[in-house]
Backbone bond lengths (Angstrom), bond angles and torsions (degrees), N, CA, C in turn:
res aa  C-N    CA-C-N  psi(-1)  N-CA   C-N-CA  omega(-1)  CA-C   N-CA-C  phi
1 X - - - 1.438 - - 1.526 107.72 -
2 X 1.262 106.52 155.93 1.556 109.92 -168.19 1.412 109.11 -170.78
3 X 1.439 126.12 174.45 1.322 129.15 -165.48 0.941 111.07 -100.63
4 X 1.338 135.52 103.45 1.373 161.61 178.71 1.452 106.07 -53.21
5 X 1.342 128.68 -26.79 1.409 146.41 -143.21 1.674 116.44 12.38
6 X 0.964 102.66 177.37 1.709 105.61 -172.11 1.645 129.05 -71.24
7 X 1.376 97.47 -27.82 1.814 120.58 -176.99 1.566 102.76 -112.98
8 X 1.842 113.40 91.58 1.407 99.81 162.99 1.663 126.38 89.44
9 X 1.688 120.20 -26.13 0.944 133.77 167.51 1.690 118.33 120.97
10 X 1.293 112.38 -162.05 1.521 123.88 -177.96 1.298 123.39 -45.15
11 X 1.273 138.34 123.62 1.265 128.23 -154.22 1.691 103.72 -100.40
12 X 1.233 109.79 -4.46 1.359 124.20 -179.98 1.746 120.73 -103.81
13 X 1.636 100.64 -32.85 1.644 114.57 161.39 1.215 132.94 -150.24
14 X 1.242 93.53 33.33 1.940 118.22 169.11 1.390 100.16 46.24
15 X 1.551 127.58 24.70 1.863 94.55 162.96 1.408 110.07 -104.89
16 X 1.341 124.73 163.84 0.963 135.46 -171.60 1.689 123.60 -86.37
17 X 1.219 96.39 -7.96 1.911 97.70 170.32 1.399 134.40 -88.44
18 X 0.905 119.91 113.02 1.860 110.46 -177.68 1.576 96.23 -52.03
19 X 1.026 132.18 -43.43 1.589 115.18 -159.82 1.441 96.16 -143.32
20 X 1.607 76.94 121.67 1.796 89.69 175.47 2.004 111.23 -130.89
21 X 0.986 114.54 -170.27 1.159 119.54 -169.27 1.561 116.64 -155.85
22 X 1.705 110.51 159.52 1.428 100.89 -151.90 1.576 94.61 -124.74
23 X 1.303 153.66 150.53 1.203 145.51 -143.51 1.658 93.41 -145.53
24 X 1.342 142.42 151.84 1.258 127.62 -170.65 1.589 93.43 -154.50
25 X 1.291 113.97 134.73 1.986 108.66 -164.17 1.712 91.28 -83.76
26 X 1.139 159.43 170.98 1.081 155.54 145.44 1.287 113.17 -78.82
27 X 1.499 123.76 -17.20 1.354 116.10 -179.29 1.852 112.59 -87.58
28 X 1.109 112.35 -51.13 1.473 121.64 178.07 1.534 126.39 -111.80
29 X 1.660 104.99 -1.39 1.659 109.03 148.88 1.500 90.18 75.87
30 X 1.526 121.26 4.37 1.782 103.44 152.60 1.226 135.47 -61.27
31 X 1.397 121.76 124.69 1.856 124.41 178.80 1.411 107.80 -83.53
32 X 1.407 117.62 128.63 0.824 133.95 163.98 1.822 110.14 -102.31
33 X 1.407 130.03 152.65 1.242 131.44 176.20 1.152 128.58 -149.57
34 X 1.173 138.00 146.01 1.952 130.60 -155.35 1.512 96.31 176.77
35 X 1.406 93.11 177.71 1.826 97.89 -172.36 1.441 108.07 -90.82
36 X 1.058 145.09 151.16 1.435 151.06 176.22 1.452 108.11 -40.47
37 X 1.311 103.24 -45.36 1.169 91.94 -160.91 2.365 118.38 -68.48
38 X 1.230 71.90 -19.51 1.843 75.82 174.62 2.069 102.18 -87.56
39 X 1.180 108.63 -20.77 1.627 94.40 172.07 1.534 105.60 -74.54
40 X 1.207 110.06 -42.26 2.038 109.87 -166.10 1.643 91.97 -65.64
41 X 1.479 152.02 -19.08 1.326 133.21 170.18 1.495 114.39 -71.74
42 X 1.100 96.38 9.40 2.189 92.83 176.07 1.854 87.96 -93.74
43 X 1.639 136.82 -12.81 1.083 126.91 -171.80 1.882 122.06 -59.30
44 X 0.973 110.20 128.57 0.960 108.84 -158.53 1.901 123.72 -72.95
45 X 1.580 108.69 5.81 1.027 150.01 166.76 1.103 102.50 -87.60
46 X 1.686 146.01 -54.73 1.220 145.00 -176.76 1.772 97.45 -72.75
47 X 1.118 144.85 -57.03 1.330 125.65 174.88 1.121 132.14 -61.79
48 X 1.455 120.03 -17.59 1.409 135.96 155.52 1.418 102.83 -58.30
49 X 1.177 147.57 -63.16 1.931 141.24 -169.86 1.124 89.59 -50.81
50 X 1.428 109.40 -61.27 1.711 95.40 -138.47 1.719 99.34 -76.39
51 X 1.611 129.77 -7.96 1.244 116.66 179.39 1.768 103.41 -84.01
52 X 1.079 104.23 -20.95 1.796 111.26 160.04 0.796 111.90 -56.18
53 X 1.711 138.06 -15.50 1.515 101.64 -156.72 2.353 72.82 -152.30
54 X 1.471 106.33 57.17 1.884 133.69 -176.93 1.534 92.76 11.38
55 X 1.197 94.43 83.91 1.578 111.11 156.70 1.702 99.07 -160.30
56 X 1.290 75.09 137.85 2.358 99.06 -178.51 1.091 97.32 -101.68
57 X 1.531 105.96 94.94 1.543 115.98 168.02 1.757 122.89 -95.58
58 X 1.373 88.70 93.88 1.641 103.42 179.10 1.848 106.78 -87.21
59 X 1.179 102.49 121.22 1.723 103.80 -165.61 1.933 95.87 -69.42
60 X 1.125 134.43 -26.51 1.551 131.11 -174.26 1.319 103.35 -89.71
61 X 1.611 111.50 70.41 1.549 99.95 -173.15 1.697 92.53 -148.51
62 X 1.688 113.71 178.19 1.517 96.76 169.62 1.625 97.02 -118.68
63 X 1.517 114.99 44.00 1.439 117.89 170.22 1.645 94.42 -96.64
64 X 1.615 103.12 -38.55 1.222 111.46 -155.92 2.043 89.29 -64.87
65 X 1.338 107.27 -44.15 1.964 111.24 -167.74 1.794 80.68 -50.88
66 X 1.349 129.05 -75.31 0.940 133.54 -170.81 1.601 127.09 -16.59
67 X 1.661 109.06 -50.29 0.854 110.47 -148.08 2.213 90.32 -112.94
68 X 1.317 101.14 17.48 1.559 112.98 159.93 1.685 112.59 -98.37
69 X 0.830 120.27 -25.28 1.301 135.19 162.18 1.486 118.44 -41.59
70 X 1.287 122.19 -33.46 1.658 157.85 179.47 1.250 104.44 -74.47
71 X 1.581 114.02 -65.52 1.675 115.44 175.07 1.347 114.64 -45.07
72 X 1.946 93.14 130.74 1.554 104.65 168.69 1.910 106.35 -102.69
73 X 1.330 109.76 127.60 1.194 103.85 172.67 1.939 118.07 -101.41
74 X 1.027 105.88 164.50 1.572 106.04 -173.68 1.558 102.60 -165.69
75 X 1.644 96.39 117.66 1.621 95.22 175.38 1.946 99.01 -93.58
76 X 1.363 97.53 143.56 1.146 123.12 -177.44 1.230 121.07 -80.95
77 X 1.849 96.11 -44.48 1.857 115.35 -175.92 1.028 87.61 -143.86
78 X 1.806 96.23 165.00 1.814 95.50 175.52 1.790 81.44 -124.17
79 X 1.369 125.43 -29.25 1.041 101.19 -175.69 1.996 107.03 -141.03
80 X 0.855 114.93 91.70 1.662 106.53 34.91 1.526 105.01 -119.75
81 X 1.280 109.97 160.09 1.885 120.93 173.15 1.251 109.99 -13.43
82 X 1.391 122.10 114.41 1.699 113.05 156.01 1.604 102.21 -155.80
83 X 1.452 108.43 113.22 1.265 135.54 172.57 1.289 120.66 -79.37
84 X 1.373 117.82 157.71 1.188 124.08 -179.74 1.669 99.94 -145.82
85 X 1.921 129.04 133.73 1.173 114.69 -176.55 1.436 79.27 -135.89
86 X 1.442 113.63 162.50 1.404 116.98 -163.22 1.888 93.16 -147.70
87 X 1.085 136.84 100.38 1.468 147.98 172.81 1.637 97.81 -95.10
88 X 1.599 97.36 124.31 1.545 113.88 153.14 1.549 119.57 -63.70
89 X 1.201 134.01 -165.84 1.282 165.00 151.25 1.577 117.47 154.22
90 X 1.299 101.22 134.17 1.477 119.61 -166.09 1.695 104.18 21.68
91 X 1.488 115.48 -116.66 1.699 98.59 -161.93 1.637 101.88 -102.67
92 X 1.447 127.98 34.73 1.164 127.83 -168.55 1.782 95.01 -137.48
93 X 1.406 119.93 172.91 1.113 134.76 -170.42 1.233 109.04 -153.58
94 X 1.703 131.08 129.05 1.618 114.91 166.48 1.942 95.90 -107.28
95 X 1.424 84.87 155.86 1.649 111.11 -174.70 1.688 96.91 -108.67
96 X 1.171 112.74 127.36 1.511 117.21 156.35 1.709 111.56 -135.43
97 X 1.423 85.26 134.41 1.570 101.47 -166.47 1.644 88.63 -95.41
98 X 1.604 109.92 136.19 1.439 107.52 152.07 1.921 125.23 -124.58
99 X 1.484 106.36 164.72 1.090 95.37 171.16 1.433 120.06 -87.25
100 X 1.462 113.76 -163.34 1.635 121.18 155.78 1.113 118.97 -43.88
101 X 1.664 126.83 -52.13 1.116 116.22 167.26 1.464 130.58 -48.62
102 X 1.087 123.97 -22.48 1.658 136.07 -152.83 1.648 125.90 59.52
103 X 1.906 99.70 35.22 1.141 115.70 165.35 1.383 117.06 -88.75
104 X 1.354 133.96 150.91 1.987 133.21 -159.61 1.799 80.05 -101.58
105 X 1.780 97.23 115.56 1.518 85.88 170.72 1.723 121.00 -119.75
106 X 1.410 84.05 34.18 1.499 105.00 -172.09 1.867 112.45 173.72
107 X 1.329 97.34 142.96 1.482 112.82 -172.08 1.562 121.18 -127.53
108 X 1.148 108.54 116.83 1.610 87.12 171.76 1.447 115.53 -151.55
109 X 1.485 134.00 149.94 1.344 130.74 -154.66 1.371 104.66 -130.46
110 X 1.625 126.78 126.62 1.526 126.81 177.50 1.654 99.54 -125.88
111 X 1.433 78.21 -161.16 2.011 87.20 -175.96 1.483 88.88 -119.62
112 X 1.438 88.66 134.75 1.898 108.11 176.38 1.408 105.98 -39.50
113 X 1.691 89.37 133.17 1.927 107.15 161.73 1.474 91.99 79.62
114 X 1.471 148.16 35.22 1.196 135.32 142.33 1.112 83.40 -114.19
């Protein structure tokens, strides 16, 4: 985690996400890296809403980049780690709570603006 700052992003490595995450292949030990919020749409809770609400959410797509763009993130705690990501779709929203680890240890879905 790091300071996103207010104008444009990190003033130390220009990206724009407070919280990102690092992906590691087990076979050839390549890092891959991006903001959380486009890894937590492979959740299998996040393709469940949005097929609730007739949309085919295939995470290898650039509907899917698109539709991370949408996620609101909010850290809760810093220590220890506790996240909060908040996804629209039409008049509903799903909530996934994470821990330190950046495991979802809780889910929950309302109707926008409550």
């Amino acid at each position: 985690m790091h300071d996103s700052g207010d104008q444009g992003g990190c003033s130390q490595c220009n990206r724009q996400h407070r919280i990102e995450v690092a992906e590691v292949c087990h076979q050839c030990k390549s890092v891959a890296r991006g903001p959380l919020t486009i890894a937590i749409l492979a959740h299998p809770a996040v393709t469940a809403f949005y097929h609730d609400h007739g949309i085919e959410h295939q995470f290898a797509s650039w509907e899917t980049f698109r539709r991370a763009q949408t996620v609101e993130e909010e850290i809760l705690e810093e220590e220890p780690l506790h996240i909060a990501l908040t996804i629209p779709c039409g008049d509903e929203e799903l909530q996934l709570y994470l821990d330190d680890a950046l495991d979802v240890v809780e889910v929950t879905r309302s109707t926008r603006g409550r």
